[in-house]
MMTF fields as JSON, N, C-alpha, C and O atoms, coordinates in Angstrom:
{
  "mmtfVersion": "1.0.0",
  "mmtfProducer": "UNKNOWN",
  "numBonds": 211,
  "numAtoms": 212,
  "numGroups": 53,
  "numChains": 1,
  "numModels": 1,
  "chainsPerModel": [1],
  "groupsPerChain": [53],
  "chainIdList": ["A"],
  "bondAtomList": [4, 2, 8, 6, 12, 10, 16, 14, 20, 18, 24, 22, 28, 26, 32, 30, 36, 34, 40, 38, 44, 42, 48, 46, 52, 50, 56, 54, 60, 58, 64, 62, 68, 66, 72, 70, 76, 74, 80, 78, 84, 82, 88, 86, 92, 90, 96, 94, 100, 98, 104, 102, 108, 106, 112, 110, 116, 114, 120, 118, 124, 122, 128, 126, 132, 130, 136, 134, 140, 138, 144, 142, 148, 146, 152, 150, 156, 154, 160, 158, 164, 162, 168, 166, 172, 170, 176, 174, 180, 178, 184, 182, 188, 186, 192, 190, 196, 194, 200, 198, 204, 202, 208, 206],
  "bondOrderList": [1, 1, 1, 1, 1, 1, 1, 1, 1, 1, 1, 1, 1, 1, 1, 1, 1, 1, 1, 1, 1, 1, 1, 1, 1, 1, 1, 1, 1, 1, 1, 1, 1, 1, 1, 1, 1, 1, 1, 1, 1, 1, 1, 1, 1, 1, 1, 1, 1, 1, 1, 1],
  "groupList": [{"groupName": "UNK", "atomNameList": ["N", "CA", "C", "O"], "elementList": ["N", "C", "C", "O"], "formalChargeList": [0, 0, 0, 0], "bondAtomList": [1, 0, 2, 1, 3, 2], "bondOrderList": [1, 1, 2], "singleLetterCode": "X", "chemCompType": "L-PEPTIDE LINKING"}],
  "groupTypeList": [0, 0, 0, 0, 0, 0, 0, 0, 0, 0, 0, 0, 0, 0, 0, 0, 0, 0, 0, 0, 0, 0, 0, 0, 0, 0, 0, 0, 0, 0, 0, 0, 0, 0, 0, 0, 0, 0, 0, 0, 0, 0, 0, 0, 0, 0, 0, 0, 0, 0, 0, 0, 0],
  "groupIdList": [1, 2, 3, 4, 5, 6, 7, 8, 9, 10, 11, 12, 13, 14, 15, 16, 17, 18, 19, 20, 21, 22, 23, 24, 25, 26, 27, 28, 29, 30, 31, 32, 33, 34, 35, 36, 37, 38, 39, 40, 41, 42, 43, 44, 45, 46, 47, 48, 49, 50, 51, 52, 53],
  "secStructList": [7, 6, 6, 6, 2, 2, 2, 2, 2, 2, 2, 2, 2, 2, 7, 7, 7, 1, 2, 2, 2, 2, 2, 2, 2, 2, 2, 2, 2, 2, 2, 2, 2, 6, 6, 6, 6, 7, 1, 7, 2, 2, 2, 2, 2, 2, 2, 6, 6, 6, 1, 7, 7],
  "xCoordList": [10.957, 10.735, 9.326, 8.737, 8.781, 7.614, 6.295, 5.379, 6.347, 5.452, 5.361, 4.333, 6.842, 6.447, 6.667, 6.663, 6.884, 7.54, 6.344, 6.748, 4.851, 4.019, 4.901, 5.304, 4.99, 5.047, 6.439, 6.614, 7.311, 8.73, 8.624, 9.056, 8.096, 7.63, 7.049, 7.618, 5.761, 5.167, 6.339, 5.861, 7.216, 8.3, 8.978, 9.297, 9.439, 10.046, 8.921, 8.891, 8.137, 7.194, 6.197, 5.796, 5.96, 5.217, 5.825, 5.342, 7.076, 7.772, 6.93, 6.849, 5.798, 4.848, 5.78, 6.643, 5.289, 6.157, 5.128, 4.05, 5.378, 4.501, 5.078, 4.753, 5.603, 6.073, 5.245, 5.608, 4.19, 3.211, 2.609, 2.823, 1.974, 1.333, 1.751, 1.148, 3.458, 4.406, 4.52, 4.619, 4.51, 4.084, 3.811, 4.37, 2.389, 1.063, 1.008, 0.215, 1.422, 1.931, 2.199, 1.35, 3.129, 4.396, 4.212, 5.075, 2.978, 2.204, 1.238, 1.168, 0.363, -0.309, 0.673, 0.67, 1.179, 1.907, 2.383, 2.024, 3.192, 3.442, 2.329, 2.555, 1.295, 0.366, -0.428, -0.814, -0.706, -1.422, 0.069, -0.255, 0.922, 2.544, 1.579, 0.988, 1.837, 0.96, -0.262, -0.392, -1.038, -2.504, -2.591, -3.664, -1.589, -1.794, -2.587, -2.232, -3.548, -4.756, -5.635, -6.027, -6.209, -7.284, -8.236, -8.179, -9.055, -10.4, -11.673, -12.28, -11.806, -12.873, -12.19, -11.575, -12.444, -11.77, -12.699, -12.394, -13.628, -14.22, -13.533, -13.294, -13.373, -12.13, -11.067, -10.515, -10.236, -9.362, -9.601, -8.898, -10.318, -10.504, -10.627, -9.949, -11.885, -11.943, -10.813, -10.722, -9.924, -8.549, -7.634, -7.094, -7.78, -6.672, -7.397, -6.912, -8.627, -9.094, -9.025, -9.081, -8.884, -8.78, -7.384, -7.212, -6.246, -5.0, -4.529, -3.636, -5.33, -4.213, -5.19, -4.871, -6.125, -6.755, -7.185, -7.658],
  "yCoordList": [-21.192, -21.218, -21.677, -21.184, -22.578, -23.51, -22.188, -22.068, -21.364, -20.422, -19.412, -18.785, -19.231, -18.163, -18.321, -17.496, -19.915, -20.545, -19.775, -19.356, -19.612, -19.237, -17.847, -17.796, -17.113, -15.788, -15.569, -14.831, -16.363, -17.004, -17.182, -16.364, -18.161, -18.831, -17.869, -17.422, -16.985, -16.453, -15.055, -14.407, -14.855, -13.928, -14.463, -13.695, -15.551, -15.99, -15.99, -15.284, -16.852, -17.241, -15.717, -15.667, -15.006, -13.968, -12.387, -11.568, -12.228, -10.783, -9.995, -8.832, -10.836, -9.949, -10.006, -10.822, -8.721, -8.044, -7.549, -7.354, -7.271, -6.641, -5.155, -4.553, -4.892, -3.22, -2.295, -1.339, -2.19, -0.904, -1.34, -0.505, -2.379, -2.227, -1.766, -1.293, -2.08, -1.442, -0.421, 0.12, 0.035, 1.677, 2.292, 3.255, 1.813, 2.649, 2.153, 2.851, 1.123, 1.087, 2.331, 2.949, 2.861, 3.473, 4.756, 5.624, 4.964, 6.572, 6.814, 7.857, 5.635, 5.855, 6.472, 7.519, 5.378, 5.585, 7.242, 7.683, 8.12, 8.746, 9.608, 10.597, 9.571, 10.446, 10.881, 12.01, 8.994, 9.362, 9.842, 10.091, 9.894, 10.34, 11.986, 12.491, 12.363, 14.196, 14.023, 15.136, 13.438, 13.96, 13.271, 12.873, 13.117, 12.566, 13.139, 14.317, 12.952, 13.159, 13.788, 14.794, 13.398, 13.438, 12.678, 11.455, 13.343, 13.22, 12.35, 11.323, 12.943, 12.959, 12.162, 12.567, 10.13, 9.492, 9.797, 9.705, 10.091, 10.543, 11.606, 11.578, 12.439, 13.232, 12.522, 12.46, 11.596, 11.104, 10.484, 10.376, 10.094, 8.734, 9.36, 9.3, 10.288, 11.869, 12.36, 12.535, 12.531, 13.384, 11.642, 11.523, 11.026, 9.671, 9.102, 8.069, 9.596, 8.599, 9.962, 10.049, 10.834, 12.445, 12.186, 12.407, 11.9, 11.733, 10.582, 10.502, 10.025, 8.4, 7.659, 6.654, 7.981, 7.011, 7.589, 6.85],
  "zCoordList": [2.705, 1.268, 0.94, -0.022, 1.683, 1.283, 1.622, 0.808, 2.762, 2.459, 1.429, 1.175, 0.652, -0.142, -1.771, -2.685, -1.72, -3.078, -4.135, -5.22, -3.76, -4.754, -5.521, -6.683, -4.771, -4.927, -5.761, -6.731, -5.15, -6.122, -7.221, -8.033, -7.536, -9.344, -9.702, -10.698, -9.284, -9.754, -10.526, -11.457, -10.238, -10.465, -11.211, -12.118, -11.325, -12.656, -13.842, -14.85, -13.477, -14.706, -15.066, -16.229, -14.518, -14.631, -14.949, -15.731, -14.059, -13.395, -13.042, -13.439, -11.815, -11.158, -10.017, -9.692, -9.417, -7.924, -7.298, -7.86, -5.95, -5.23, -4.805, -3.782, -5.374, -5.646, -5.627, -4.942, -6.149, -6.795, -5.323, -4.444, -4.969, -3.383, -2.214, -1.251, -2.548, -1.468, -1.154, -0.053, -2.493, -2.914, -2.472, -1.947, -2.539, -1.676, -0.701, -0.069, 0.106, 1.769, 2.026, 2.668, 1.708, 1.993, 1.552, 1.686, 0.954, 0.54, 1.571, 2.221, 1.719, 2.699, 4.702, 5.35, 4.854, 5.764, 6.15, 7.242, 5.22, 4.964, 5.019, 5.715, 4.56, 4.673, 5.806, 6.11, 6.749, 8.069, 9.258, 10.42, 9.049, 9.468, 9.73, 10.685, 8.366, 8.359, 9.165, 9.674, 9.499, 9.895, 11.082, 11.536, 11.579, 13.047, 13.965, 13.999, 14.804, 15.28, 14.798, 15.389, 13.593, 13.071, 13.662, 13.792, 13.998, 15.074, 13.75, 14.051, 12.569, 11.556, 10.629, 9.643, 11.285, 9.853, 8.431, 7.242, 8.93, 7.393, 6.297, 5.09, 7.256, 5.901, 5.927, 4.828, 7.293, 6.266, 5.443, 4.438, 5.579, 3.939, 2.949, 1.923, 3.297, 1.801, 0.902, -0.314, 2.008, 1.952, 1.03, -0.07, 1.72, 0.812, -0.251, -0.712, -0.848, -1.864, -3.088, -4.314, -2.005, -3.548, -3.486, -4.685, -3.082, -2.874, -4.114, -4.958, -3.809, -4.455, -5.142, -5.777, -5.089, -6.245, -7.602, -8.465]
}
């Protein structure tokens, strides 16, 4: 509890979540899933910042 009590309160007193970051965990993930051996991280990054941002 004592490591994550911030993040606790912060959910009562706030109803901030870490959802929308999870999110995009979980978009990203999904995405380098598709482009598995991509040689040129430069397009990936190209390819995920025209994607999701």
């Amino acid at each position: 509890f004592s490591n994550h009590s911030t993040t606790i309160i912060n959910y009562f007193e706030e109803r901030l979540t870490n959802a929308s970051a999870e999110s995009f965990n979980a978009k990203i993930k999904a995405f380098r899933s598709q482009l598995r051996g991509v040689a040129d991280l430069k397009f990936f990054m190209f390819r995920l910042a025209r994607l999701y941002a």
